[in-house]
C-alpha positions as CSV (number, residue, x, y, z in Angstrom):
1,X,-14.2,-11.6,22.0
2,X,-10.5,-10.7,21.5
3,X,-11.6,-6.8,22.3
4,X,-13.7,-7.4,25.3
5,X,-10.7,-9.8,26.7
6,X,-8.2,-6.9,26.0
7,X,-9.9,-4.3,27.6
8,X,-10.7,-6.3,30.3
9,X,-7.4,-6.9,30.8
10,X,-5.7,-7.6,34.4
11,X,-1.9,-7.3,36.3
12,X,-1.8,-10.8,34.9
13,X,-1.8,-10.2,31.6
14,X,-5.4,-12.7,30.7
15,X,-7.3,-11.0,28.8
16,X,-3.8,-10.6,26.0
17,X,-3.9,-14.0,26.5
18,X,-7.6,-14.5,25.4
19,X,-6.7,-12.7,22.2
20,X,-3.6,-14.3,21.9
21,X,-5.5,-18.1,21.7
22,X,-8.0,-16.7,19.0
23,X,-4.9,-15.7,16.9
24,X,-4.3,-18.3,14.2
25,X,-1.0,-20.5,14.0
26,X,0.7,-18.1,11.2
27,X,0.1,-15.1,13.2
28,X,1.1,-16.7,16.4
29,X,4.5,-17.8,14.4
30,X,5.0,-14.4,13.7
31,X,4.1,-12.1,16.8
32,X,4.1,-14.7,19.5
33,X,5.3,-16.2,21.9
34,X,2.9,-14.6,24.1
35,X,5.3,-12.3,26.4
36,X,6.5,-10.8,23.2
37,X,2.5,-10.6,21.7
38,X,1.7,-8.6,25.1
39,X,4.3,-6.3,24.9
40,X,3.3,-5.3,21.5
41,X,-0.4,-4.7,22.4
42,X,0.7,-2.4,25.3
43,X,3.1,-0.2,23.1
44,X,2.0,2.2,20.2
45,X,-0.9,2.0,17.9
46,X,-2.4,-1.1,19.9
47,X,-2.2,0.3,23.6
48,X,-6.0,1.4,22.7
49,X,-6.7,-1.8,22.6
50,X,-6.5,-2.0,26.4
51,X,-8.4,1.3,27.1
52,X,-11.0,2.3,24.5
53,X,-14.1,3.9,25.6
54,X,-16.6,3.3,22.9
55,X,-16.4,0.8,19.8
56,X,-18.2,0.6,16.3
57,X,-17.8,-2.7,14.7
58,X,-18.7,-2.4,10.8
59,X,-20.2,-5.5,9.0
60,X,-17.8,-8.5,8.4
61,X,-17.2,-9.0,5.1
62,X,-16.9,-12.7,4.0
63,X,-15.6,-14.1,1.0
64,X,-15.1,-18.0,1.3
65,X,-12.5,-18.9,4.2
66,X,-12.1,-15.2,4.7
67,X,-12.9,-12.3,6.4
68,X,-12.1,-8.7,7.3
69,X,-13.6,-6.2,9.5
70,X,-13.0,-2.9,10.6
71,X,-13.6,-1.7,13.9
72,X,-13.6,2.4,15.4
73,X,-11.9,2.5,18.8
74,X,-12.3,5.8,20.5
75,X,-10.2,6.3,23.5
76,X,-7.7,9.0,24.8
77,X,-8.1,11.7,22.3
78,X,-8.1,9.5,19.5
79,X,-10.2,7.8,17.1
80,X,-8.2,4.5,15.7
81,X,-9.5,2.3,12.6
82,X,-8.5,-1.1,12.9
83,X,-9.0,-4.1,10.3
84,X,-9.1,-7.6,11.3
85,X,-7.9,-10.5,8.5
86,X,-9.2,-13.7,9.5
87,X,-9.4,-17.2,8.6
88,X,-11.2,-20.3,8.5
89,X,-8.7,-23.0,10.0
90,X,-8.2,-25.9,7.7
91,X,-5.5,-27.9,9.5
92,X,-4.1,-27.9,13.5
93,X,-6.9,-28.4,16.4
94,X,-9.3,-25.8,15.5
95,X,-10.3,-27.0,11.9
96,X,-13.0,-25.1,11.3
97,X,-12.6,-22.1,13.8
98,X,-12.1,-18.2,12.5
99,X,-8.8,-16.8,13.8
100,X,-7.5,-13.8,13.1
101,X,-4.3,-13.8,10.9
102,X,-3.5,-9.9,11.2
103,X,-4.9,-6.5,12.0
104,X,-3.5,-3.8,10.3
105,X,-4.4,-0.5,11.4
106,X,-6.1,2.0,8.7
107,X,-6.7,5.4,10.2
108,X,-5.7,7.6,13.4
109,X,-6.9,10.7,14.4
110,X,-8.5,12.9,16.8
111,X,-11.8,12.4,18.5
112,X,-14.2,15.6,18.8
């Protein structure tokens, strides 16, 4: 979901916002609030974010209340892994939701 919003982003910035509500209340402490969580996703390593052309998601691996999964991006030249860190919300209003806590990026480099 948070993908699809981002690259279907508009002038209005909803589709940062999409991703931006699935992020969980630590990560929104830490990147938010949201004009400072968009500005991030539209500079460096995240820009592809907002303009990949194909994606490969790899199997989620679960272990309890948490996750991680990497996903490809392809997009302008390059070839970006990125790994997702999420959680199963105990507390707040979405008890019981997966959120993602971080992405970290693991590898750039060029497409062929």
């Amino acid at each position: 979901i948070q993908l699809e919003a981002l690259r279907a982003n508009d002038t209005d910035d909803r589709g940062i916002a999409t991703c931006f509500r699935f992020a969980s209340p630590t990560n929104k402490r830490v990147t938010g609030p949201l004009p400072r969580f968009a500005a991030m996703i539209k500079q460096g390593i995240y820009a592809l974010m907002l303009d990949y052309t194909t994606v490969d998601y790899e199997p989620v691996e679960v272990l309890q209340d948490m996750a991680r999964q990497r996903v490809h991006l392809t997009g302008g030249g390059k070839v970006v892994t990125y790994v997702f860190y999420l959680s199963r919300q105990k507390h707040e209003a979405c008890k019981g939701c997966w959120m993602t806590n971080s992405v970290n990026v693991e590898t750039v480099s060029q497409s062929t």
